[in-house]
DOVODREN-188016 format. One record per atom (N, C-alpha, C): residue number from 1; residue in one letter; atom name; x negated, y negated, z negated. Coordinates in Angstrom, 2 decimals. Atoms other than C-alpha are relative to their C-alpha. Example, Ala and Ser with C-alpha at 12.3 -4.5 7.8 and 13.67 -1.06 7.14 Angstrom:
residues 2
<doba pos="1" code="A" site="N" u="-0.89" v="1.19" w="0.00"/>
<doba pos="1" code="A" site="CA" u="-12.30" v="4.50" w="-7.80"/>
<doba pos="1" code="A" site="C" u="-0.90" v="-1.20" w="0.00"/>
<doba pos="2" code="S" site="N" u="0.82" v="1.19" w="0.06"/>
<doba pos="2" code="S" site="CA" u="-13.67" v="1.06" w="-7.14"/>
<doba pos="2" code="S" site="C" u="0.77" v="-1.09" w="-0.73"/>
end
This chain:
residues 96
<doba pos="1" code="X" site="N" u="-0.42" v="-0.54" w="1.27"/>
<doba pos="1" code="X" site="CA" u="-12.79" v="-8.79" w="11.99"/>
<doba pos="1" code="X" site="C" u="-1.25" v="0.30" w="-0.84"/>
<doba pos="2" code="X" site="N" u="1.17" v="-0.22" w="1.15"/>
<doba pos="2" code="X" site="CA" u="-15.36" v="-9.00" w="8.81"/>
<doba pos="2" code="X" site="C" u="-0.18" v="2.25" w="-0.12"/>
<doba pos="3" code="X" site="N" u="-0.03" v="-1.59" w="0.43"/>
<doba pos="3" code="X" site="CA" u="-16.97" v="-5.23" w="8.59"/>
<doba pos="3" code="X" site="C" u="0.36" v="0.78" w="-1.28"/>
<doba pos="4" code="X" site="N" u="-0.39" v="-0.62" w="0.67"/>
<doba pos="4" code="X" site="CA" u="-15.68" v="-3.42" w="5.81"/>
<doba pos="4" code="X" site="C" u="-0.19" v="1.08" w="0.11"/>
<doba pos="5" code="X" site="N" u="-0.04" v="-1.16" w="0.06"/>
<doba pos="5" code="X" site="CA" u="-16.66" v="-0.27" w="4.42"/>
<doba pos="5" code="X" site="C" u="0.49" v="0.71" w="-1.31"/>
<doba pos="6" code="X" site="N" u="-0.82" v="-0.46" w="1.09"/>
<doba pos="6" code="X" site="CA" u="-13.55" v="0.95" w="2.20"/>
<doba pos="6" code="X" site="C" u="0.40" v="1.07" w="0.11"/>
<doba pos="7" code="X" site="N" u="-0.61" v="-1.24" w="-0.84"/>
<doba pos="7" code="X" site="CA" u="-12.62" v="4.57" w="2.45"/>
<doba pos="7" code="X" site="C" u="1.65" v="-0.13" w="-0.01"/>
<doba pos="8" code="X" site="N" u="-1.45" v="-0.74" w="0.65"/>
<doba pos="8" code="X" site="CA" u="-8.94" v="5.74" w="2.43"/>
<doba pos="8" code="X" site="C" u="0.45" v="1.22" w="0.85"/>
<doba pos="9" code="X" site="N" u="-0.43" v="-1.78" w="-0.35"/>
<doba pos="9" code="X" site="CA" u="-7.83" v="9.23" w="2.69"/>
<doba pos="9" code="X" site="C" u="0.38" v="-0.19" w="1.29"/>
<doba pos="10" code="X" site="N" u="-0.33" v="0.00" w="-1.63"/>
<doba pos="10" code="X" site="CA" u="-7.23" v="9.74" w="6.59"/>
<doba pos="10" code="X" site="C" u="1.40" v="0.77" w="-0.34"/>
<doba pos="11" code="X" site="N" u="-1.77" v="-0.26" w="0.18"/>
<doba pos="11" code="X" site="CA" u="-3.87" v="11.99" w="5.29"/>
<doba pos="11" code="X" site="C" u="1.19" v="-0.02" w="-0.87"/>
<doba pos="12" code="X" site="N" u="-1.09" v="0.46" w="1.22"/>
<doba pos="12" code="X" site="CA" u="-2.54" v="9.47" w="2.84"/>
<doba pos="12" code="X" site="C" u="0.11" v="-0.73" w="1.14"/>
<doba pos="13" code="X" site="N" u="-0.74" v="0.70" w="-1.14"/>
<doba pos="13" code="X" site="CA" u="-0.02" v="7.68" w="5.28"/>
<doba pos="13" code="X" site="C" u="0.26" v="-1.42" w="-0.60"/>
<doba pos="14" code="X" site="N" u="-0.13" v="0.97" w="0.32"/>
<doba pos="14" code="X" site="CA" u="0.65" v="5.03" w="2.86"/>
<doba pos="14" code="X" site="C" u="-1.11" v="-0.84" w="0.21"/>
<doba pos="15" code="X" site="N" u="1.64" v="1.03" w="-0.36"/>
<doba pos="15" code="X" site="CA" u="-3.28" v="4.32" w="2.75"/>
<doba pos="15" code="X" site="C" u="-0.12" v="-0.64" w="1.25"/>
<doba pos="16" code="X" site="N" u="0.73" v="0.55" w="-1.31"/>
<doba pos="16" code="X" site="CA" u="-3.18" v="3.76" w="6.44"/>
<doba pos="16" code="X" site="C" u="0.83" v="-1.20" w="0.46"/>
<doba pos="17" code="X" site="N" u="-0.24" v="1.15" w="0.00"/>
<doba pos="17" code="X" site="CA" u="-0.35" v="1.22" w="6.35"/>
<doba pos="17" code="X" site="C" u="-0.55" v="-1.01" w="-0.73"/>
<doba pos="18" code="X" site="N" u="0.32" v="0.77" w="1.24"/>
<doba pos="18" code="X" site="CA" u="-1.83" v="-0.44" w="3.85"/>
<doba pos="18" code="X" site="C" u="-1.92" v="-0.62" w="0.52"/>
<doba pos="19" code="X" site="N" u="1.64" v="-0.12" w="-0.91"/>
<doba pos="19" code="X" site="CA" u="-5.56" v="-0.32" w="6.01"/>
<doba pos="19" code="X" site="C" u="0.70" v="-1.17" w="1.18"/>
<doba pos="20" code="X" site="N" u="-0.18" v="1.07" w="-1.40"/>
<doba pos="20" code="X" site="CA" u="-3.98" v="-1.94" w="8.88"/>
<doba pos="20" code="X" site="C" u="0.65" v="-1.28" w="-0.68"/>
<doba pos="21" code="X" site="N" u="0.15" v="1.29" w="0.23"/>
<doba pos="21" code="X" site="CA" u="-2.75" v="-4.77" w="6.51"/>
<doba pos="21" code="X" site="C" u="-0.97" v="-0.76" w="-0.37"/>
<doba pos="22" code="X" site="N" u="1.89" v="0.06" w="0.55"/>
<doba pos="22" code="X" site="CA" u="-6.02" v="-5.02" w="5.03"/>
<doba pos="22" code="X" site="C" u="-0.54" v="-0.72" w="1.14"/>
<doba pos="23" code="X" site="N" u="0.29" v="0.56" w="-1.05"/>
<doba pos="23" code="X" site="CA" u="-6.88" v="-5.49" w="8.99"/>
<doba pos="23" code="X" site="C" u="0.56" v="-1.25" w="0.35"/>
<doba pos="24" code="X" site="N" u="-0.49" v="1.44" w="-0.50"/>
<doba pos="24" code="X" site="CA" u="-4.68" v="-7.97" w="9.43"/>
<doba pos="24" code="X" site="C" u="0.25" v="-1.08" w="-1.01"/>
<doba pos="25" code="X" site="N" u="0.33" v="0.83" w="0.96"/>
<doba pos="25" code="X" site="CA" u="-5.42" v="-10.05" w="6.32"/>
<doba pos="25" code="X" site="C" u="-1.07" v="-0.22" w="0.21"/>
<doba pos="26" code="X" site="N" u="1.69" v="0.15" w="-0.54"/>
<doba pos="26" code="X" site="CA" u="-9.32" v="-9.88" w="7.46"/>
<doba pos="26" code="X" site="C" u="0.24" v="-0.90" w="1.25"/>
<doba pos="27" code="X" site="N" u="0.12" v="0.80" w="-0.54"/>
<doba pos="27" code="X" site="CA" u="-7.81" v="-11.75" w="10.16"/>
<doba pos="27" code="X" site="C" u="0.69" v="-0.95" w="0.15"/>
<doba pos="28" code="X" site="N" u="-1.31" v="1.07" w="-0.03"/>
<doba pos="28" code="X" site="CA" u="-5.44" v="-14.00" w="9.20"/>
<doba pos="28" code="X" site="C" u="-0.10" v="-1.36" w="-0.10"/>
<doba pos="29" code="X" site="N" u="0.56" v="1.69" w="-0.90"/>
<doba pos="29" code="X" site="CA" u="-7.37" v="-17.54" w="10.02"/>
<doba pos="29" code="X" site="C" u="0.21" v="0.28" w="1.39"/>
<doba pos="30" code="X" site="N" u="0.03" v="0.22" w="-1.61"/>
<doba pos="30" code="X" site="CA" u="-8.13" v="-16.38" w="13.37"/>
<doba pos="30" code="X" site="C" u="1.47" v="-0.09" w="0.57"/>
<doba pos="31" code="X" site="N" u="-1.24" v="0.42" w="-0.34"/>
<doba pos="31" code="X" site="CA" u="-4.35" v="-15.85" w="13.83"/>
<doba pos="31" code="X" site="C" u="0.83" v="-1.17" w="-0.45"/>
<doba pos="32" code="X" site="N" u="-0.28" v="1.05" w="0.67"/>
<doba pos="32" code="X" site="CA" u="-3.19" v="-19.14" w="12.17"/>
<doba pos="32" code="X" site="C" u="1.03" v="0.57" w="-0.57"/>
<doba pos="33" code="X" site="N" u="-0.73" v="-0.48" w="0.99"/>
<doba pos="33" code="X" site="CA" u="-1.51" v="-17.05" w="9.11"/>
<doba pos="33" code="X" site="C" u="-0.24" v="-0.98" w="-1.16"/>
<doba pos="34" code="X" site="N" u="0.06" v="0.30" w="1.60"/>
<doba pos="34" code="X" site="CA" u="-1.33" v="-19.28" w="6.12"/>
<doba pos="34" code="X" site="C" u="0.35" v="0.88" w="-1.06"/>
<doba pos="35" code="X" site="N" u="-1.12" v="-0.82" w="1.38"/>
<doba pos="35" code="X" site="CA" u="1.12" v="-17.26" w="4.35"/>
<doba pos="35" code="X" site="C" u="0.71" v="1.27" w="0.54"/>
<doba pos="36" code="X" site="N" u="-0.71" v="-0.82" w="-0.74"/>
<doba pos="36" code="X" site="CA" u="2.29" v="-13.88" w="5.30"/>
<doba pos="36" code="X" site="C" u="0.55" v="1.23" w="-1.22"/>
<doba pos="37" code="X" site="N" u="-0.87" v="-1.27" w="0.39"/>
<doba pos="37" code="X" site="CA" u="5.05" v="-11.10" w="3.99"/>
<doba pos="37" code="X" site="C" u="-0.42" v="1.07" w="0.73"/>
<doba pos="38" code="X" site="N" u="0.62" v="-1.66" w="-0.84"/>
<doba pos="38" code="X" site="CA" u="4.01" v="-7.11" w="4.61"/>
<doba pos="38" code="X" site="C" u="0.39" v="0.43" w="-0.65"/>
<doba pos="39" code="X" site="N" u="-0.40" v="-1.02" w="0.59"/>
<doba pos="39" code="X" site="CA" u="6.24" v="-4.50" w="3.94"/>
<doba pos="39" code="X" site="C" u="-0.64" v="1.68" w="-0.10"/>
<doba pos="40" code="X" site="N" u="0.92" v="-1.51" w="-0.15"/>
<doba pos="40" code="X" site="CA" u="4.90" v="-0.81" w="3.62"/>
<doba pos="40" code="X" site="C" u="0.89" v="1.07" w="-0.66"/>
<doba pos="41" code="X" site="N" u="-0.55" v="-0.93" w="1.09"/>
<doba pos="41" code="X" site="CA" u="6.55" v="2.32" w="2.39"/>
<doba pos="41" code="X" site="C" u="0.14" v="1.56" w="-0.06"/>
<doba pos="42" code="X" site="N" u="0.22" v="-1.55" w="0.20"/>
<doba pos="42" code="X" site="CA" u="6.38" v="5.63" w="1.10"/>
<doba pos="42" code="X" site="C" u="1.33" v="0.80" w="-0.28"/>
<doba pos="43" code="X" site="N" u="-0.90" v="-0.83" w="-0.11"/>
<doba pos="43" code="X" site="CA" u="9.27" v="8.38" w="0.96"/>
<doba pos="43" code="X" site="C" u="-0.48" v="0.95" w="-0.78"/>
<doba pos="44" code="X" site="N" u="0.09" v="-1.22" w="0.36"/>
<doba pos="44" code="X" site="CA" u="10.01" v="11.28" w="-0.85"/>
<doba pos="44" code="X" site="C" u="1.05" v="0.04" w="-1.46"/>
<doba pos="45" code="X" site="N" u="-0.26" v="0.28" w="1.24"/>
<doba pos="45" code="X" site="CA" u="10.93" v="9.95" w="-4.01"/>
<doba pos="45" code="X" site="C" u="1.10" v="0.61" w="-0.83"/>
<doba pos="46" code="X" site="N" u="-1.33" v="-0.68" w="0.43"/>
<doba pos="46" code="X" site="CA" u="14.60" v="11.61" w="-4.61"/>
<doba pos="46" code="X" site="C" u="-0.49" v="1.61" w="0.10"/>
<doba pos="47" code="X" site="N" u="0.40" v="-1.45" w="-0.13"/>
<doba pos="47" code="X" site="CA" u="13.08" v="14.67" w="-5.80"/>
<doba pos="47" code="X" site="C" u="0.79" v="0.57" w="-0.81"/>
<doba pos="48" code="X" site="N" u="-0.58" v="-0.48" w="0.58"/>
<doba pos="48" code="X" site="CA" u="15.47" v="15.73" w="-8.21"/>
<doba pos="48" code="X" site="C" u="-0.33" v="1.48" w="-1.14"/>
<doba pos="49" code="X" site="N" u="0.38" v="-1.28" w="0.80"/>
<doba pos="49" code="X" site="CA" u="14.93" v="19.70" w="-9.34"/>
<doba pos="49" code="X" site="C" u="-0.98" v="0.14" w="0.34"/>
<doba pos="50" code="X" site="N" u="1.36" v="-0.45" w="0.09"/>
<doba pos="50" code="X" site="CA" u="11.72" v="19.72" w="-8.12"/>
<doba pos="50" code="X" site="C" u="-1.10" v="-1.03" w="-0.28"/>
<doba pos="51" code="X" site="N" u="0.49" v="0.93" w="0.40"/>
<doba pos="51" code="X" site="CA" u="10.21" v="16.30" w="-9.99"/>
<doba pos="51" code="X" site="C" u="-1.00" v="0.76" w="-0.47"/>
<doba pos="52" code="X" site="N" u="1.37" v="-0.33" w="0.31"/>
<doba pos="52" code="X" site="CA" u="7.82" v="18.36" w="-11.69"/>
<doba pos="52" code="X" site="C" u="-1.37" v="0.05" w="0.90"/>
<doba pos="53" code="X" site="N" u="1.04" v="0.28" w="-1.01"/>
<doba pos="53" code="X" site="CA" u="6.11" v="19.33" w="-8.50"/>
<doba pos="53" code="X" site="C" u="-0.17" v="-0.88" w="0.87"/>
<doba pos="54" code="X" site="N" u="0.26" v="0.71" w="-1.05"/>
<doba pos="54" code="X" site="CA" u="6.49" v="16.99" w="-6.31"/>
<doba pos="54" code="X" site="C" u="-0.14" v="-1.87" w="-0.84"/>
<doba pos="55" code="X" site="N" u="0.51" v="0.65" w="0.84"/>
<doba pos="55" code="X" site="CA" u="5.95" v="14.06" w="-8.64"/>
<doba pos="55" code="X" site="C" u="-1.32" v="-0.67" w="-0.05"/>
<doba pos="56" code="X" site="N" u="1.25" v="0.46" w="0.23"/>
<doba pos="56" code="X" site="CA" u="2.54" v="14.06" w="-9.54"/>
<doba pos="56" code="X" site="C" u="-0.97" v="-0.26" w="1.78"/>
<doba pos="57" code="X" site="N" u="0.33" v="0.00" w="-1.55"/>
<doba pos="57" code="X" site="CA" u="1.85" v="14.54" w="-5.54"/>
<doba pos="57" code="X" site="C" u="0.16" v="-1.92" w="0.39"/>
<doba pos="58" code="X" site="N" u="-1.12" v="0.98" w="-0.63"/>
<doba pos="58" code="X" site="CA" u="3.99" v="11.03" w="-4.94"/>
<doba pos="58" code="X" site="C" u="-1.15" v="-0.94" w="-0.39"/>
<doba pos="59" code="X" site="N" u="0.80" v="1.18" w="0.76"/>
<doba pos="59" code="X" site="CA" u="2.06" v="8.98" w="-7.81"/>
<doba pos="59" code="X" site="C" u="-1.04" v="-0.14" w="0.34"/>
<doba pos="60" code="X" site="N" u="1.58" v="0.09" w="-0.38"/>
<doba pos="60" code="X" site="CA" u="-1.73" v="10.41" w="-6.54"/>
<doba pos="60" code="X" site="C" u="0.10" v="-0.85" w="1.29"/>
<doba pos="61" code="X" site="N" u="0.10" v="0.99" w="-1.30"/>
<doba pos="61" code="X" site="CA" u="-0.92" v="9.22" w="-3.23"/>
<doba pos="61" code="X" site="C" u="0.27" v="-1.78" w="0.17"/>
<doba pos="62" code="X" site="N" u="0.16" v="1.19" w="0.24"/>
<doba pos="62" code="X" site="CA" u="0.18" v="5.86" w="-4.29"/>
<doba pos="62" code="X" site="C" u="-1.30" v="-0.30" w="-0.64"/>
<doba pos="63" code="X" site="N" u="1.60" v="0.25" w="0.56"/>
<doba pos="63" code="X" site="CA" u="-3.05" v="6.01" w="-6.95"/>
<doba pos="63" code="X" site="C" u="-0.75" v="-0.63" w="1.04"/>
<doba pos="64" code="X" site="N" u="1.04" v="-0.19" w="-0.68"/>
<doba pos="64" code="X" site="CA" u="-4.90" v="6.53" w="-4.32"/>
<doba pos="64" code="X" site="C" u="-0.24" v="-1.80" w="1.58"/>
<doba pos="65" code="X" site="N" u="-0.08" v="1.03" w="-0.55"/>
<doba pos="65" code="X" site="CA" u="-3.88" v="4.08" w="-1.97"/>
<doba pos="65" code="X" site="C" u="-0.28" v="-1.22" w="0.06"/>
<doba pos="66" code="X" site="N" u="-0.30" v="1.43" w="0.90"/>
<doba pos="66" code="X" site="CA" u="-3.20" v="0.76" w="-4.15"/>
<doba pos="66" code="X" site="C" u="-1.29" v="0.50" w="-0.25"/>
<doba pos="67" code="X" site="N" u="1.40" v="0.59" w="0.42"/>
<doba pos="67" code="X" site="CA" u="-6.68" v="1.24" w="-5.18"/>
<doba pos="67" code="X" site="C" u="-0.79" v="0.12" w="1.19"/>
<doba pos="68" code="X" site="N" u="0.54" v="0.64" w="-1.12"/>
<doba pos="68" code="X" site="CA" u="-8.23" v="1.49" w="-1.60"/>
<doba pos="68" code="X" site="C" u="0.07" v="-1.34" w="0.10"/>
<doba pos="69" code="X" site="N" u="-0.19" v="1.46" w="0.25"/>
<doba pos="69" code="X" site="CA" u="-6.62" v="-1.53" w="-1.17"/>
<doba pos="69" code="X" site="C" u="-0.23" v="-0.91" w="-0.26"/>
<doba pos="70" code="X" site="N" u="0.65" v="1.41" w="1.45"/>
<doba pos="70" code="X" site="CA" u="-7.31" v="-3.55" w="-4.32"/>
<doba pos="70" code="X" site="C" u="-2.17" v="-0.02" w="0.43"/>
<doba pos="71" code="X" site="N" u="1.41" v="-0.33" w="-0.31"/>
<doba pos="71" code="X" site="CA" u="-11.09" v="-2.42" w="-3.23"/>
<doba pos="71" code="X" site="C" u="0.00" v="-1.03" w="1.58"/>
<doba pos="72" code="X" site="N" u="0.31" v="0.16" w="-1.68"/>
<doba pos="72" code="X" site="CA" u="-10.40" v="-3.37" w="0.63"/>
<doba pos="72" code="X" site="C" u="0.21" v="-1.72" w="-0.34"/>
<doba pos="73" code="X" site="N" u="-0.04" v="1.18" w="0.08"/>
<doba pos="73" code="X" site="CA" u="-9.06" v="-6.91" w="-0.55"/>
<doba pos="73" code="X" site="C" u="-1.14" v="-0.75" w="-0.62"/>
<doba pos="74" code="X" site="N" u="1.43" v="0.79" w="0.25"/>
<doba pos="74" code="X" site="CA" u="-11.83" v="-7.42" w="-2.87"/>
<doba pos="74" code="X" site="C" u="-0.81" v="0.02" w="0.59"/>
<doba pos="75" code="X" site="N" u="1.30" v="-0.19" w="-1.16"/>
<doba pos="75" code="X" site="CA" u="-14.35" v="-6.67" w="-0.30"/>
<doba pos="75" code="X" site="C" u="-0.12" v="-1.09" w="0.78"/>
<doba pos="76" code="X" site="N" u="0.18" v="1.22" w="-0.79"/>
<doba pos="76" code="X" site="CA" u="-13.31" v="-9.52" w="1.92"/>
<doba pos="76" code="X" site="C" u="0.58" v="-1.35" w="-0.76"/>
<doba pos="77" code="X" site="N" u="-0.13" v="1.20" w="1.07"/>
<doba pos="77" code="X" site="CA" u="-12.87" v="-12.05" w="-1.16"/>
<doba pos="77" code="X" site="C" u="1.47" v="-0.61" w="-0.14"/>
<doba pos="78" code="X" site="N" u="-1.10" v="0.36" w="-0.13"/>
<doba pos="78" code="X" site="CA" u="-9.17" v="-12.26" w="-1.44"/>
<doba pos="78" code="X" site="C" u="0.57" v="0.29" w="-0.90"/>
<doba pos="79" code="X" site="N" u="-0.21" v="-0.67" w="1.15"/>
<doba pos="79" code="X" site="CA" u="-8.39" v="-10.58" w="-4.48"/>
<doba pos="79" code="X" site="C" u="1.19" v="-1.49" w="-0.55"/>
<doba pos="80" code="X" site="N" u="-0.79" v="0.94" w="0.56"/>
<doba pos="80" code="X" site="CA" u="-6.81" v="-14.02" w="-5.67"/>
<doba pos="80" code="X" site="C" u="1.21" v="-0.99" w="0.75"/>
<doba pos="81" code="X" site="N" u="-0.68" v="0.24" w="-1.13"/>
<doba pos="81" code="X" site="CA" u="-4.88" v="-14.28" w="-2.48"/>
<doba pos="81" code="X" site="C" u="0.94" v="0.28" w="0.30"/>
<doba pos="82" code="X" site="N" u="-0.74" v="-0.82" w="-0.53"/>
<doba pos="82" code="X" site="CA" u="-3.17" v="-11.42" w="-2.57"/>
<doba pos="82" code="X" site="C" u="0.87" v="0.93" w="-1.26"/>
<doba pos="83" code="X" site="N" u="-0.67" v="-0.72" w="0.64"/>
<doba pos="83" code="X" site="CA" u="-0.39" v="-10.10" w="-4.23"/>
<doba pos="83" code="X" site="C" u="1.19" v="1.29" w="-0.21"/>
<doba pos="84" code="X" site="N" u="-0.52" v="-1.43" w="-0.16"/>
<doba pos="84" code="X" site="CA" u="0.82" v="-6.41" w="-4.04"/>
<doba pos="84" code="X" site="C" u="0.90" v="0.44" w="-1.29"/>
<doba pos="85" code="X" site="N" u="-1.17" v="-0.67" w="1.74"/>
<doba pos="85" code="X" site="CA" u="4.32" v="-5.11" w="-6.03"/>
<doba pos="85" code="X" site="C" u="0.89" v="1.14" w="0.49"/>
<doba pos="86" code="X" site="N" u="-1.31" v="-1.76" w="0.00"/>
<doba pos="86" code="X" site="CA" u="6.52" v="-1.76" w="-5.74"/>
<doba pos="86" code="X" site="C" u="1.20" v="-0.30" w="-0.05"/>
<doba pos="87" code="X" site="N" u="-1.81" v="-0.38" w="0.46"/>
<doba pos="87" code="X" site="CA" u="9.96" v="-1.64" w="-5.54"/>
<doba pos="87" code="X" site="C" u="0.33" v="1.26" w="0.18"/>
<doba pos="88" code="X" site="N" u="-0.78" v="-1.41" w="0.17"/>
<doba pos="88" code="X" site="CA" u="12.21" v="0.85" w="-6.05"/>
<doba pos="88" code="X" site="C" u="1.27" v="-0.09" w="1.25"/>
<doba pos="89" code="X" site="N" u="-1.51" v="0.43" w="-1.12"/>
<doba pos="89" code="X" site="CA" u="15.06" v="1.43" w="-3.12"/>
<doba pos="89" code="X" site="C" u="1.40" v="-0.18" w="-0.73"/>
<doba pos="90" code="X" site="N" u="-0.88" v="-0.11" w="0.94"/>
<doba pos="90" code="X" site="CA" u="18.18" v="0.04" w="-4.37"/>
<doba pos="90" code="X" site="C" u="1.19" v="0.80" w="0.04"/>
<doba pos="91" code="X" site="N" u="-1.39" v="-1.12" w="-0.36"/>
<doba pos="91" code="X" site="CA" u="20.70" v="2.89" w="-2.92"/>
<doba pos="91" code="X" site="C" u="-0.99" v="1.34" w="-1.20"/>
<doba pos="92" code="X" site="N" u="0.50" v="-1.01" w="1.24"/>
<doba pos="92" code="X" site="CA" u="18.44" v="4.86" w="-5.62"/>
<doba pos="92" code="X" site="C" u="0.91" v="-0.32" w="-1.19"/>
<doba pos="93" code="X" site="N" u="-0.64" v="0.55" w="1.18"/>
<doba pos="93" code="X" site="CA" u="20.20" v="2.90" w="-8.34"/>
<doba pos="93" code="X" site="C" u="1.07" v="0.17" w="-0.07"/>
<doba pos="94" code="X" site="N" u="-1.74" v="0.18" w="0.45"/>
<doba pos="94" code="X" site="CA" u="23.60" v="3.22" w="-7.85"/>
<doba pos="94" code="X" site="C" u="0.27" v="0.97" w="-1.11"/>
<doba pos="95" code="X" site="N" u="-0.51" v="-0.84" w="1.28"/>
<doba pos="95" code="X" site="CA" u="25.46" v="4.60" w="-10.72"/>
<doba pos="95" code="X" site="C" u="1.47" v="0.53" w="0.23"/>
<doba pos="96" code="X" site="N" u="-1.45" v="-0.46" w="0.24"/>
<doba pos="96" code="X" site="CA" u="28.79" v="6.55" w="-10.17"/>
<doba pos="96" code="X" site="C" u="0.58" v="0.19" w="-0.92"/>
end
């Protein structure tokens, strides 16, 4: 595995899924990966009466993450390789 020295917060949980794909994109010749899907995901989101506080908590930790990341991919020259997107859960959406 190419050395990399990208930080990410040790108690952002998303950062660390997101580290071990990082790891396993650094090695995805040696495993004969051409093309690979990686899910990842964060919780909390149905905050309702307490969006104010818990909110800005949700977004830093994504911040924080997605730009490890975008840092950890550019580091091992993949940046144009790799393409990272958000969804939303869709049992969030329903509308009664």
């Amino acid at each position: 595995m190419p050395v990399r020295n990208v930080p990410y917060r040790d108690e952002n949980a998303l950062g660390a899924q997101l580290k071990i794909l990082a790891d396993m994109i650094s090695v995805q010749a040696v495993l004969g990966q051409s093309r690979q899907v990686y899910f990842v995901g964060l919780g909390g989101w149905d905050t309702h009466d307490n969006q104010a506080d818990l909110h800005p908590g949700l977004l830093a930790t994504l911040s924080q993450a997605l730009a490890a990341f975008n840092n950890d991919i550019n580091a091992l020259g993949k940046a144009n390789e790799v393409t990272t997107i958000t969804l939303c859960n869709k049992n969030m959406l329903k509308i009664k």
